[in-house]
C-alpha positions as CSV (number, residue, x, y, z in Angstrom):
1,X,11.6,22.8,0.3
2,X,11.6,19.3,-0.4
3,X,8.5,19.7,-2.7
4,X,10.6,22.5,-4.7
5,X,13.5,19.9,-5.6
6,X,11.4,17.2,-6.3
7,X,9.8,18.9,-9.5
8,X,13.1,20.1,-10.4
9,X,14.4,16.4,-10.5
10,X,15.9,15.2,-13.7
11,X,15.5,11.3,-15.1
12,X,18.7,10.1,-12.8
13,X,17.2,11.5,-9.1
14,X,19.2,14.2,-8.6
15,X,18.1,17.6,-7.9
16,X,19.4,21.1,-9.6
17,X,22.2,20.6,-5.8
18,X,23.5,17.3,-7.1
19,X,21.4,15.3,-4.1
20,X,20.3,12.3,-4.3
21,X,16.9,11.9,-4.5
22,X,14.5,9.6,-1.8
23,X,11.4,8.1,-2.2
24,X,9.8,6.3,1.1
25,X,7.6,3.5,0.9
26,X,5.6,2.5,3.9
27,X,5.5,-1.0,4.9
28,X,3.3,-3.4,7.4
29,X,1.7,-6.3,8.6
30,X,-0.9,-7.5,5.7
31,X,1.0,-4.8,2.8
32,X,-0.6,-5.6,-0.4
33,X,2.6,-6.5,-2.2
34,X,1.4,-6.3,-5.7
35,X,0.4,-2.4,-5.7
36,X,3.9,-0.5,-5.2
37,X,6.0,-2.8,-7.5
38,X,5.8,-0.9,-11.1
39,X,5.9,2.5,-8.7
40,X,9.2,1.4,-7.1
41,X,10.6,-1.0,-9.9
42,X,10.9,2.2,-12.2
43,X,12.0,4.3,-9.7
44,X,14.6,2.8,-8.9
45,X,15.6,2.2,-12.3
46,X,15.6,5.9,-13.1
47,X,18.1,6.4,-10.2
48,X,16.0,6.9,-7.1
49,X,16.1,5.5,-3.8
50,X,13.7,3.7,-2.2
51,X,13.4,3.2,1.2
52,X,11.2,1.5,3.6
53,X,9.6,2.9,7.0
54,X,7.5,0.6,8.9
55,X,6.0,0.9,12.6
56,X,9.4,-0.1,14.0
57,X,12.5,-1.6,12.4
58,X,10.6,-4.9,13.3
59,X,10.3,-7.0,10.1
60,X,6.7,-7.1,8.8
61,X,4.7,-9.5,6.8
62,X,3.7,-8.7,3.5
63,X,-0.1,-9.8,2.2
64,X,2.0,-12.3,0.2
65,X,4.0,-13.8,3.3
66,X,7.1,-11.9,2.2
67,X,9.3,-10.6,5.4
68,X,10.5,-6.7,5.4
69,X,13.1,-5.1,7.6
70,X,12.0,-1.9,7.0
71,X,15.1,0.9,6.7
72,X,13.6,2.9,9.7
73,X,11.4,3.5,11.7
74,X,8.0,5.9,11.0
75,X,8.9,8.4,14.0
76,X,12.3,8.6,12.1
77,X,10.9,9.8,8.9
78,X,11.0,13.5,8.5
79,X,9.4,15.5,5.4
80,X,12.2,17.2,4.7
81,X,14.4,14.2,4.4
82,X,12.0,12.7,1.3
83,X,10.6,13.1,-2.4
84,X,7.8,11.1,-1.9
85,X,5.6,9.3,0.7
86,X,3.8,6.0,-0.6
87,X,1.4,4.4,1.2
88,X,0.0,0.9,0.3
89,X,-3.1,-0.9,0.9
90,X,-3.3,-3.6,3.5
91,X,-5.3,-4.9,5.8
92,X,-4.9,-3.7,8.9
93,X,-6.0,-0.3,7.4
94,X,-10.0,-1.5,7.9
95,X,-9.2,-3.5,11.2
96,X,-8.6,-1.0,13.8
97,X,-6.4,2.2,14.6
98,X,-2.6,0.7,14.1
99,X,-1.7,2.4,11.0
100,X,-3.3,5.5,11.8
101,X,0.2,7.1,12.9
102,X,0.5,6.6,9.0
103,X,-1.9,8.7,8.1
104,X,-0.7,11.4,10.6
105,X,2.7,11.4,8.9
106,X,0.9,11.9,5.6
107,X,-0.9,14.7,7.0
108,X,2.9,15.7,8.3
109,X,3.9,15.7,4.5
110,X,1.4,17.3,3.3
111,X,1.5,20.4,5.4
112,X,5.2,20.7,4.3
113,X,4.4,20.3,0.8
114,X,5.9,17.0,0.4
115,X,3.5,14.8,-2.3
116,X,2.5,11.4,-0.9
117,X,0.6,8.6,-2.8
118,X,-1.8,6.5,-1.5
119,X,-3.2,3.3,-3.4
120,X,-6.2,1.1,-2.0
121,X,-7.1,0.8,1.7
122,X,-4.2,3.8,2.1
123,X,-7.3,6.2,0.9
124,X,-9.2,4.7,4.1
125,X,-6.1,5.9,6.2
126,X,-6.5,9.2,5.2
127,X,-10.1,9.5,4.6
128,X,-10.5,9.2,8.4
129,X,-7.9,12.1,8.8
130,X,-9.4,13.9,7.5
131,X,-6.9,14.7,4.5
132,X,-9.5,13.9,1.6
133,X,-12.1,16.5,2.5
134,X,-10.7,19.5,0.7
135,X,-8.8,17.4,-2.5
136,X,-9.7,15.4,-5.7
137,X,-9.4,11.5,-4.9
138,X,-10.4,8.1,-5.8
139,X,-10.3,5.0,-4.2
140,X,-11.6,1.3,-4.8
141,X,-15.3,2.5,-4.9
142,X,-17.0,5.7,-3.5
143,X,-18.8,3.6,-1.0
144,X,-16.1,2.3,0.3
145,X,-14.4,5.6,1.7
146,X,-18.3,6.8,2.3
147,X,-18.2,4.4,5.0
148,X,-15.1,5.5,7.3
149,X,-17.6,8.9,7.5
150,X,-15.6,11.3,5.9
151,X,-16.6,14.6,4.7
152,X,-15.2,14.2,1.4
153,X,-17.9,12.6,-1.5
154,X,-18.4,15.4,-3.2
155,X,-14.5,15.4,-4.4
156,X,-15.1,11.7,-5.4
157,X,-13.7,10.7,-9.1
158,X,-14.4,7.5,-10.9
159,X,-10.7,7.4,-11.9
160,X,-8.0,4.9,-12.5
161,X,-6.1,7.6,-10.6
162,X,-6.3,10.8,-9.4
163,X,-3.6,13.9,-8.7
164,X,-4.7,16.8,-6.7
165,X,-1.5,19.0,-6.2
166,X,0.6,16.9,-3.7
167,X,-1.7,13.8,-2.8
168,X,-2.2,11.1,-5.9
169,X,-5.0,8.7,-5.1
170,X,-5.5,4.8,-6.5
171,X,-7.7,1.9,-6.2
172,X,-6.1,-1.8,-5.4
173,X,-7.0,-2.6,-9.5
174,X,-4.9,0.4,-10.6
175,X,-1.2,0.0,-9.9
176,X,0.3,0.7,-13.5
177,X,-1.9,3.6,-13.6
178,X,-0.7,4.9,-9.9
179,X,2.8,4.3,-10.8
180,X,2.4,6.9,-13.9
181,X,0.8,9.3,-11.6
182,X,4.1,9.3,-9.6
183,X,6.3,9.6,-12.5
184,X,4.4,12.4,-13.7
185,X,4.2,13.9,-10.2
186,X,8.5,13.2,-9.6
187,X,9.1,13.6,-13.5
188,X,10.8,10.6,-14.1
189,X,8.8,10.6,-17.2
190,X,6.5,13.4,-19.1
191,X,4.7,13.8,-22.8
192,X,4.7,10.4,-25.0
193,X,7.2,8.6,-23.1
194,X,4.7,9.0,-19.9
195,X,2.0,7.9,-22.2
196,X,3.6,5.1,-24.3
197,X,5.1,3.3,-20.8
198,X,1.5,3.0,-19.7
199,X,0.5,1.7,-22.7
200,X,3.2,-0.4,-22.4
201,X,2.5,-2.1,-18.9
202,X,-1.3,-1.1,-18.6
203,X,-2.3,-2.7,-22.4
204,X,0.1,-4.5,-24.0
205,X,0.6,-2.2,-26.8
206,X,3.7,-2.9,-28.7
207,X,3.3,0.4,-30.2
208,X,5.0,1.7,-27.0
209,X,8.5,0.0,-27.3
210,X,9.6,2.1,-30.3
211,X,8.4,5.8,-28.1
212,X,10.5,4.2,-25.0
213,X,13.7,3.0,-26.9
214,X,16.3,4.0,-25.1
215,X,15.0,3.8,-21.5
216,X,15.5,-0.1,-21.0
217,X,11.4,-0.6,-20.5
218,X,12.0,-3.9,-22.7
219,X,14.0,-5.1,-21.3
220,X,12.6,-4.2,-17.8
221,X,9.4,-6.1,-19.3
């Protein structure tokens, strides 16, 4: 299963088979831009592919204006065929039911055992299907997913971030510390090196550069 290669993964993206290794990150009308980019910066870095899936193949608009053609289309995107699902705040995910279909595919991964990541207004999604009931999560604030009606408070954590087996959970302020949730969850980093590159891009702490020499965080930076 894909969930089975995915912890096997070394540093460069390839599994124990030699395959390549595929992250997808979901893109849209209103996308906040600024909450994927250490997430898929690093990734790709470290050897993995990142690939977008919008609604269509149309190009979307970013939060930021940017334009994405995404790499296919979201009734294109298997579990099987992916490492990782990322979903990303926006917008549109508080004005009606249009990325729902997003939250359906998470719900898809899931059930295969496939991790996904969701950051921001992404925790709305899948608040309202249903898919935070039963797990660990955080969000932006509690009241904020209290309001889509979901049955999940109780599993509530005031959190930077939050991993509950396959689903990692952020708030829009969080992005460094949703990105380390990812490599942890992928292994594209573990131990002190986990810890020193989030010290790195979370605090500042030049401490950090001498645990990650060697991994080309510096000059990344």
């Amino acid at each position: 299963m894909a969930t089975d290669t995915a912890q096997q993964s070394d540093s460069n993206g390839t599994d124990s088979n030699g395959t390549d290794r595929i992250v997808h990150l979901a893109v849209y009308d209103t996308w906040a831009d600024w909450e994927t980019g250490h997430t898929t910066a690093f990734l790709a870095q470290h050897g993995w592919t990142v690939r977008t899936v919008g609604p269509t193949t149309g190009t979307v608009t970013t939060m930021g204006g940017l334009r994405i053609r995404p790499d296919l289309a979201l009734a294109d995107l298997a579990p099987a065929d992916s490492a990782l699902l990322i979903l990303a705040g926006a917008g549109a995910w508080d004005a009606g039911d249009d990325l729902a279909p997003f939250a359906a595919k998470a719900r898809e991964f899931l059930d295969a055992g496939v991790p996904v990541a969701a950051i921001c207004g992404a925790t709305a999604g899948l608040a309202r299907e249903g898919l935070l009931d039963g797990r660990d999560h955080t969000s932006a604030v509690s009241f904020y997913l209290a309001a889509t009606g979901y049955g999940g408070g109780a599993r509530y954590r005031d959190a930077d971030a939050v991993t509950d087996g396959d689903l990692i959970t952020a708030g829009p302020t969080e992005p460094v510390a949703f990105a380390r949730e990812v490599f942890a969850r992928l292994g594209v980093y573990e131990g002190e090196k986990l810890d020193a590159w989030y010290r790195l891009f979370h605090d500042s702490d030049p401490s950090a550069y001498a645990v990650l020499e060697g991994e080309g965080e510096g000059e990344a930076a």
